[in-house]
N, C-alpha and C positions, 0 to 999 in steps of 0.2 A: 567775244570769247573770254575775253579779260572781268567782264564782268561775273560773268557763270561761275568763275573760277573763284571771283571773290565771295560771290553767294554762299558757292559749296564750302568753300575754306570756311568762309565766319558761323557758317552754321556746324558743322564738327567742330570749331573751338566752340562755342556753346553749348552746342551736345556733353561735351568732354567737362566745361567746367560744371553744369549743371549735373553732371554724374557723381564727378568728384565732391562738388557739394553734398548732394544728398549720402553720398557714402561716408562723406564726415560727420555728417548729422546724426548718422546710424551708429558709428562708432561713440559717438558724444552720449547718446543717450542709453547705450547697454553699457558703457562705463561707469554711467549714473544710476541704474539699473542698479550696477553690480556693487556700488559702493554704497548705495544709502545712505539714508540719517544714523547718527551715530545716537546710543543712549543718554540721557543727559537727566539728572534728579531735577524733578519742577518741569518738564517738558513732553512733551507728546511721545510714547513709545514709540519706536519703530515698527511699521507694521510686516506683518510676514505671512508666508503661507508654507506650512512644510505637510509630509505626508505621517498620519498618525501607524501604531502600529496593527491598526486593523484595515490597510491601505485605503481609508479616508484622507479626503484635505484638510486640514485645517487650520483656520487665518486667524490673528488677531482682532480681527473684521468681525469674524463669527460671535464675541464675547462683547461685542458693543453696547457698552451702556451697564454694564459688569463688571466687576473687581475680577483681576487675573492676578493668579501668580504662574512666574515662570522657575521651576526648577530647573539647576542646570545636574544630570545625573548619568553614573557609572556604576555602575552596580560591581565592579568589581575593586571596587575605590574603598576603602577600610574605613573613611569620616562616612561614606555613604553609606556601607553596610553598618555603621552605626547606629545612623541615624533609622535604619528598616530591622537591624536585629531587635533596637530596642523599642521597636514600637512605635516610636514618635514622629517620624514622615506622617505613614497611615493616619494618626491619628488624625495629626494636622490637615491632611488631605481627606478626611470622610467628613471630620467636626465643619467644612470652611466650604468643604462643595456641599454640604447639607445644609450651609444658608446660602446660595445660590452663586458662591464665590467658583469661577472656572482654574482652574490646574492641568496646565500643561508642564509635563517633564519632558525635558528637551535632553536630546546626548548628540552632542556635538563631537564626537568621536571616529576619526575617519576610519576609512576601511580597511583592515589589516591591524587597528590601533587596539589596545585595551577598553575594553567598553562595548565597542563594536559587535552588535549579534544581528542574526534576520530577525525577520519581525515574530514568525514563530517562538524562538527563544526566548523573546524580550516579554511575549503573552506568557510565557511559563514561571519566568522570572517576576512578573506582576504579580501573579497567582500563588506562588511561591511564601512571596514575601506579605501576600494581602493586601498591596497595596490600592491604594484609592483614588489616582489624578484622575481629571476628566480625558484625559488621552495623553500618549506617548507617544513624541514626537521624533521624527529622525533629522537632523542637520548635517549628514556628512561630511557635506565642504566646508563646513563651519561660519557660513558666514553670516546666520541666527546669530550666532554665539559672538563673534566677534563685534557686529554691530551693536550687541549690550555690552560689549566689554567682558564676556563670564570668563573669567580665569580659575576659577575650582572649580571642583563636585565635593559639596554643594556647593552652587551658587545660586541665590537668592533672590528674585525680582519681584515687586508688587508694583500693580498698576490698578489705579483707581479707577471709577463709573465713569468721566472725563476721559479717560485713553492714557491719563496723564501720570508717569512713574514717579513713586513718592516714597517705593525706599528699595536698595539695591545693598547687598553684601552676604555676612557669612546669616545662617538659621540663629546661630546664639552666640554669646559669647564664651565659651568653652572649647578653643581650637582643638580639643582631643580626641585620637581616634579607641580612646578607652568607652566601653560600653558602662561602665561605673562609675565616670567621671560626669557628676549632674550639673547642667548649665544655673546660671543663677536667672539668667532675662535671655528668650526665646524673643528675637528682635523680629520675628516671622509674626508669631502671634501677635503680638503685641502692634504691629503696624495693621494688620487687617481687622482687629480689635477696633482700633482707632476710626480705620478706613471705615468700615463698616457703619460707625456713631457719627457720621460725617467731621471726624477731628483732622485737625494736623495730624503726621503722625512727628512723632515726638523724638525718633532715633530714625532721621532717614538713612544713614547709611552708616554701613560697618567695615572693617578690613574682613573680605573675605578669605576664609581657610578651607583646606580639604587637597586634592587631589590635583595636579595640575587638567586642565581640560585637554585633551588627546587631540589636537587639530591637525592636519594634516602637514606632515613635513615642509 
């Protein structure tokens, strides 16, 4: 009798610790899930997968072997409307996707926040302003955005043929949300210029200016 009792007992502690394990493991790994690699200049982007504004998926995965750039954008942000009143997003985004360079505009803007539209608005808002990314992407929970660090709109990321991020900051240096005020060095250009000629590029990163990004409370 003494025996069966020790049977049943030491197998419920095993059941029990084996449970609890695996329930640690599970928490371990959506933790790590949730935190990810952080951005780092000279190192492997973080990869990601969000939903574009014509409810497609789209990964960092998908541009492999490609120069990306990642805009971080709010259209209702005065550096951003700036940079689409005067023309110069668009450009940048038709001249750079028409040599096979990928553009994703990301808004990391949470729900209820400035920025924040469906995806219908945000097609009208494209259409609007003419512009040109290879898709518009949504990050609500912000944690795209956080994992590169983007603290404005704009904020500015290039990432080379390797996966590998090689300049991160503001579009130029001209922090103004005046539409008359002309940058002198478009640090955008000027890195996928580079990227493109297989160079260094020469200014990887800048203090980023614009808007604060809208993350969730």
């Amino acid at each position: 009798m003494k025996r069966k009792f020790w049977i049943r007992t030491t197998s419920a502690l095993l059941l029990s610790l084996l449970s609890y394990s695996a329930s640690g493991a599970l928490k371990s790994a959506h933790a790590a899930e949730s935190t990810g690699s952080q951005a780092t200049l000279g190192k492997t982007a973080p990869a990601f997968t969000l939903n574009d504004s014509n409810g497609q998926k789209r990964s960092l995965q998908d541009a492999n072997g490609k120069i990306v750039v990642l805009e971080w954008i709010n259209f209702d942000c005065p550096f951003v409307k700036k940079q689409y009143n005067g023309g110069n997003m668009q450009k940048l985004q038709k001249t750079y996707t028409g040599k096979g360079v990928v553009w994703y505009s990301i808004c990391s803007s949470a729900e209820g926040r400035q920025g924040n539209y469906p995806a219908a608005k945000i097609n009208e808002l494209l259409k609007q302003n003419n512009a040109g990314p290879t898709a518009y992407l949504f990050d609500p929970d912000g944690a795209v955005g956080r994992s590169y660090g983007a603290r404005s709109t704009p904020h500015m990321f290039v990432i080379n043929q390797k996966g590998t991020l090689v300049y991160a900051g503001a579009i130029d240096d001209n922090p103004s949300a005046d539409i008359s005020d002309k940058p002198g060095t478009n640090y955008v250009q000027k890195a996928l210029d580079e990227t493109l000629a297989n160079k260094a590029v020469s200014t990887a990163s800048s203090p980023a200016y614009g808007c604060s990004v809208k993350y969730a409370k």
